[in-house]
C-alpha positions as CSV (number, residue, x, y, z in Angstrom):
1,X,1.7,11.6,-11.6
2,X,-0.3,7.9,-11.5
3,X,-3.3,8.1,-11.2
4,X,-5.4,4.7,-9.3
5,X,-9.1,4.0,-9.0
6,X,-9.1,2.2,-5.4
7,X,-10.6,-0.6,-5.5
8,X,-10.8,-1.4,-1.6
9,X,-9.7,-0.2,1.7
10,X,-9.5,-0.9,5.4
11,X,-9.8,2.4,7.3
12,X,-6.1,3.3,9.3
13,X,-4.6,0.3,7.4
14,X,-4.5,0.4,3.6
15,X,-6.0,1.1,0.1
16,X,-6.1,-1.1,-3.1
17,X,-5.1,0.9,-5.9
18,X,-5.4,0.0,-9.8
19,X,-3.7,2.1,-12.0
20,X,-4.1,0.3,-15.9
21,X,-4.0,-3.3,-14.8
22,X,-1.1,-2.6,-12.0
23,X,-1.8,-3.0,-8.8
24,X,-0.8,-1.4,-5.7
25,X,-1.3,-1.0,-2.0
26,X,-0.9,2.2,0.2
27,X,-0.1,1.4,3.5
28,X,-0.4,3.8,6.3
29,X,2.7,3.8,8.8
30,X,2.2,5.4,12.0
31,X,4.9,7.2,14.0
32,X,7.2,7.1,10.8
33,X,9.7,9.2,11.9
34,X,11.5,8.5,15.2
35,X,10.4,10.2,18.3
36,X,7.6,12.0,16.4
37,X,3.5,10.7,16.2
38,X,3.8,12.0,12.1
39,X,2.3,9.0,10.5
40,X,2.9,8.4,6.8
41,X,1.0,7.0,3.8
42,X,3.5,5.2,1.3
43,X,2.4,3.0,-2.0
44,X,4.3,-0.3,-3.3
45,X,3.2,-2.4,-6.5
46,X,2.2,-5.7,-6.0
47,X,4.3,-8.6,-7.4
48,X,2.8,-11.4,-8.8
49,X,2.2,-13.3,-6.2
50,X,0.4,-10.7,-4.4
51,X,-1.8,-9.8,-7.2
52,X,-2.9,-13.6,-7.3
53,X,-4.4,-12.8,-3.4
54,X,-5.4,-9.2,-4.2
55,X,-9.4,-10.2,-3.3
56,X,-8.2,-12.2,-0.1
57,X,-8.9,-9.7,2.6
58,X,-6.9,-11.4,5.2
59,X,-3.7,-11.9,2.9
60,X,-3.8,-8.0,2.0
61,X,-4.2,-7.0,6.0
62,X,-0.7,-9.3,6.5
63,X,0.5,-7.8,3.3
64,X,0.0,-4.2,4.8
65,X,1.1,-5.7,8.3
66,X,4.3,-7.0,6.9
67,X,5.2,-3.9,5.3
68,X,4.6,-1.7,7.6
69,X,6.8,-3.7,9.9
70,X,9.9,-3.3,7.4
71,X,8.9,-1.2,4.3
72,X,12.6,-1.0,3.3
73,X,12.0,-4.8,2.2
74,X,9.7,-3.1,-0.1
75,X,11.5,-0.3,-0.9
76,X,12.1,-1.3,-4.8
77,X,8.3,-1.8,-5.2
78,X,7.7,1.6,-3.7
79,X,5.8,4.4,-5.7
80,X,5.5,8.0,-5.4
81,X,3.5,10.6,-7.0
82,X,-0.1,8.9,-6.4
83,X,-3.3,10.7,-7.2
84,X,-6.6,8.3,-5.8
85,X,-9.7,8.4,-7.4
86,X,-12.9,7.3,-6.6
């Protein structure tokens, strides 16, 4: 199990995670499943160009809007097993 300090979050959008100097963004995704109102929380590691823009508010609110529209893009940066701290 990871466990990541967040460091910021937008409430029904995402959280910034840091977990020994990686980065990481959990993105809530409503209505996951088809035909069901189950929404799911899933976590993806930031790439370098991402971490660059991690204080930019606006870049990680497209970040979480982008991945939320296609995840599988982001499939190979996904994470599981996620504790958050405080």
């Amino acid at each position: 199990m990871i466990e990541a300090k967040k460091i910021v979050s937008r409430q029904g959008d995402f959280i910034l995670l840091e977990s020994n100097g990686i980065y990481c963004i959990d993105v809530l995704i409503p209505n996951f499943y088809p035909n069901s109102h189950i929404d799911v929380s899933k976590t993806f590691i930031l790439n370098d160009i991402d971490e660059k823009n991690k204080n930019n508010m606006d870049y990680l609110i497209g970040l979480a809007e982008k991945i939320r529209k296609e995840w599988t893009k982001y499939a190979d940066r996904e994470v599981t097993n996620v504790k958050i701290i405080q």
